[in-house]
N, C-alpha and C positions, 0 to 999 in steps of 0.2 A: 336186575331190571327194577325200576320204582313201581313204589305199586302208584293207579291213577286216582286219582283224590274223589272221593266219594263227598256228597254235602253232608253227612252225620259225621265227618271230620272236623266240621265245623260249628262256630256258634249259631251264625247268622249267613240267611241264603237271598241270595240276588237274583231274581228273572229278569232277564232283559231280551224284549221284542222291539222291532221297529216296524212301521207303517210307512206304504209311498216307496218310490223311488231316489235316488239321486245324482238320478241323470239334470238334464237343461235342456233337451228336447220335443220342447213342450209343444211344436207342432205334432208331433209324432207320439203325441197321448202322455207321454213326463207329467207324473203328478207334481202339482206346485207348491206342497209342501212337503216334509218329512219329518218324522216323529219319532221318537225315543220314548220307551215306558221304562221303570224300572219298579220291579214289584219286591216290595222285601220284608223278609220276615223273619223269626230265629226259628233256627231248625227244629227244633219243639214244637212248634205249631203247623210241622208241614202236613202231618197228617190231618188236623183240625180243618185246614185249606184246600187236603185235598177233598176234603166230605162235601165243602160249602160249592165246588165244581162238579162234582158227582151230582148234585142236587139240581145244579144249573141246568147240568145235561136231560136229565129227568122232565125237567120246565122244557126242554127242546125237545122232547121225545126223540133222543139218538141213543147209542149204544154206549155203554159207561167206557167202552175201548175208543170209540172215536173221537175226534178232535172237535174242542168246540169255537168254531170260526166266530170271528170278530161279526164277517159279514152276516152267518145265521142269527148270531146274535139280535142284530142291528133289524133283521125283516121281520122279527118275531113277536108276532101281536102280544107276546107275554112279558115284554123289556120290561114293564114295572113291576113285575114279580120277580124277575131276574136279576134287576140292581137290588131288590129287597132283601134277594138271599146275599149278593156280591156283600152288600153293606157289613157282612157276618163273619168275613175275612179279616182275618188276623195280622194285620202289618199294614203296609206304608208304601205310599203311591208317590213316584218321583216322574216328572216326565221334561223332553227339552222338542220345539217346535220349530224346524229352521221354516224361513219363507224364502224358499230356491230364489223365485222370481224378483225379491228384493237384491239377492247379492251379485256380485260379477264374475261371473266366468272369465271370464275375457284373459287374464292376466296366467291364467293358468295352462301350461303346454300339454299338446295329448298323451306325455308320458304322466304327471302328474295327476290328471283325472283318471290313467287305469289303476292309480292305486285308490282311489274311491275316497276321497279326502272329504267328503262331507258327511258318508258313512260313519268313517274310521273317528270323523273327529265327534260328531252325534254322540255317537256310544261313549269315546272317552268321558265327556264332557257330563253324559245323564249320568254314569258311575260314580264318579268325583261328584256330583251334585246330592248323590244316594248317603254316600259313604260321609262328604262334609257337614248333611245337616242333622245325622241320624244321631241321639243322642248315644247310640252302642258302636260309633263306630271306629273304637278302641277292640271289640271282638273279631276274633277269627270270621273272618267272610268266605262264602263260595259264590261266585258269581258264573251263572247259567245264564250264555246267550244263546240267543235260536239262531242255526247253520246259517254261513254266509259265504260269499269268491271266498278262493286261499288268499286274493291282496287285501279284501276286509280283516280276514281273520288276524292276518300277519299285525299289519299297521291299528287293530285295536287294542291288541297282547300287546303290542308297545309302548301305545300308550298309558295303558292303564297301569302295565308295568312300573311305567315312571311315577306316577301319581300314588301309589300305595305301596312304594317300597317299604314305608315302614308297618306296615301292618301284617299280619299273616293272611294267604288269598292263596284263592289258585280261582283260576279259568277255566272255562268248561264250555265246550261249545257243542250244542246238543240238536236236536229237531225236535220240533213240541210237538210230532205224534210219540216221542217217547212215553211210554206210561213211565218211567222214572224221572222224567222231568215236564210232568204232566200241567206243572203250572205254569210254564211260559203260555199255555193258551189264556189267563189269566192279564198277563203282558200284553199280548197280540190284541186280546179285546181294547183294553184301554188304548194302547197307541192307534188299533185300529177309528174306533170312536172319534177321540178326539184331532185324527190328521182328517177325518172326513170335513169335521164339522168345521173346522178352524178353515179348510180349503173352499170350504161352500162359504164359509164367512167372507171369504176377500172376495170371490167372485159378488156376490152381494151389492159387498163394497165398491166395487169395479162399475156394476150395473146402477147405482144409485149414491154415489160418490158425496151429494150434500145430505147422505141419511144423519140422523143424530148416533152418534157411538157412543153416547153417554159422557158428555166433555169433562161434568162435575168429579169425573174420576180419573180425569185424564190432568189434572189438576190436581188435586188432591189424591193423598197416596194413603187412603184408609177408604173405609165404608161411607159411602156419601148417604147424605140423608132423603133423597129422590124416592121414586120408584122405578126399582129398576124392572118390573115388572111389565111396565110401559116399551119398554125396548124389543121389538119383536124382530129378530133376526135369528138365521139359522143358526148359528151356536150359542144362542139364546134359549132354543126349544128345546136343544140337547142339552144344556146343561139343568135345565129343569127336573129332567129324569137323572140327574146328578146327586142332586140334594142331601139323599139320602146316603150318599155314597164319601159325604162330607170326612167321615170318622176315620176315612183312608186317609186322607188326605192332614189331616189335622195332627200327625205324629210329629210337630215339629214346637221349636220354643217364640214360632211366629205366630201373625194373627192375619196373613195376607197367604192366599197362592202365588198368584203369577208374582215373579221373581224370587220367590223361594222353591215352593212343591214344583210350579209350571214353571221354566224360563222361555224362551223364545231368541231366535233372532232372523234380522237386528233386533237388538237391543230399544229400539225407538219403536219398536211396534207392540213393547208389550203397555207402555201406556195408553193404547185404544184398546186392550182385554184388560182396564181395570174393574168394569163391570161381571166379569166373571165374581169378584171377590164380593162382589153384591147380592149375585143371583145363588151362588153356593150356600155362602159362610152365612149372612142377612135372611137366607130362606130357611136353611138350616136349624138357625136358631128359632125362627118364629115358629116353624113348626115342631122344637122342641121345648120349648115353652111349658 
């Protein structure tokens, strides 16, 4: 019998949580977006990471055995001490954004939607996004996702399968109450976060359709020279409490998120989030100055 692959078999370890649904029953409560996080870091530092979550929990006053939810996170008059300590994690932050409500169902038959096709392809797509921009990702990888249906499981093992045959990998599908894979709640917060904020975004958008979305960036594909400051919308105020959280995100040989670190789709929606790369990267800096 094989033995089952443990992450200290490997160099480099992958948490992968997802946020929202991917239904399209949006009468019936269907959240209208879905999120992908992928948290990575080399197995060397897992213990470093798991300290910096330990610490988190401490900030939430729960037990270092219990799970630390996206949502406590999120009501917890302590967020800015909490992303203070997150900033202190060791690795690199990949995430993918679908907008359900943008795409068409329609073309699809009900046996194809029980294999969970927006699931199954989310996940492939933030792996392959983890694995393509990470300058390590010539090393052995373990990638840890948190439990899903047996047709998600199936149809993302195959995908990813195809995508890194040439690498060494194994898959691993876990629940982040596990203390052994204690960091997908790490995952779950980030996807949790940013599917909230990005869904309160559109609604926003929906209710006030001629608001400014920041054009000069929708236009130009760097840091515009505005204030983006000035832009008050809801994932506007969350990415504030972001700033400091910069250092995750900046593992890469770019100088933008959204379409490297953050993708989204469609594809045509992440030129209205190029003010995100204003409010992180432009705040970032000044307050590290």
């Amino acid at each position: 019998m094989s033995k089952k692959p443990d992450v200290f078999d490997f160099e480099w370890v992958m948490y992968v949580d997802a946020a929202g649904d991917d239904g399209s029953a949006y009468d019936r409560g269907s959240s209208t977006t879905y999120t992908v996080n992928c948290f990575m870091c080399e197995t060397a530092k897992i213990q470093h990471n798991r300290d910096v979550l330990d610490e988190v929990k401490k900030i939430l006053r729960c037990r270092l055995t219990d799970e630390a939810k996206s949502a406590a996170i999120i009501r917890s008059n302590r967020r800015a001490d909490i992303c203070n300590k997150l900033s202190e994690l060791d690795g690199a932050l990949f995430q993918f954004v679908i907008y359900k409500q943008m795409l068409d169902f329609s073309s699809l038959s009900p046996e194809e939607k029980k294999q969970h096709p927006i699931s199954t392809a989310a996940h492939a797509f933030t792996i392959n996004l983890a694995t393509s921009f990470h300058k390590h990702n010539n090393k052995s990888l373990c990638i840890v996702i948190d439990n899903m249906k047996e047709a998600e499981i199936l149809g993302t093992k195959e995908q990813v399968e195809a995508q890194l045959s040439d690498l060494k990998h194994a898959i691993i599908f876990s629940d982040s109450k596990s203390e052994k894979h204690c960091l997908l709640q790490i995952s779950d917060y980030f996807a949790g976060i940013t599917n909230r904020a990005c869904a309160e975004q559109e609604a926003f958008f929906m209710e006030k359709p001629g608001y400014n979305r920041c054009s000069p960036c929708a236009v130009v594909r760097n840091l515009c020279r505005g204030k983006p400051e000035m832009l008050r919308t809801p994932l506007f105020a969350e990415i504030q409490r972001f700033r400091n959280l910069y250092v995750l995100w900046n593992n890469r040989p770019v100088n933008t998120l959204i379409g490297n670190g953050i993708q989204m789709s469609p594809e045509r929606i992440e030129k209205m989030y190029r003010f995100v790369d204003c409010a992180i990267i432009k705040g970032y800096r000044r307050q590290n100055k």
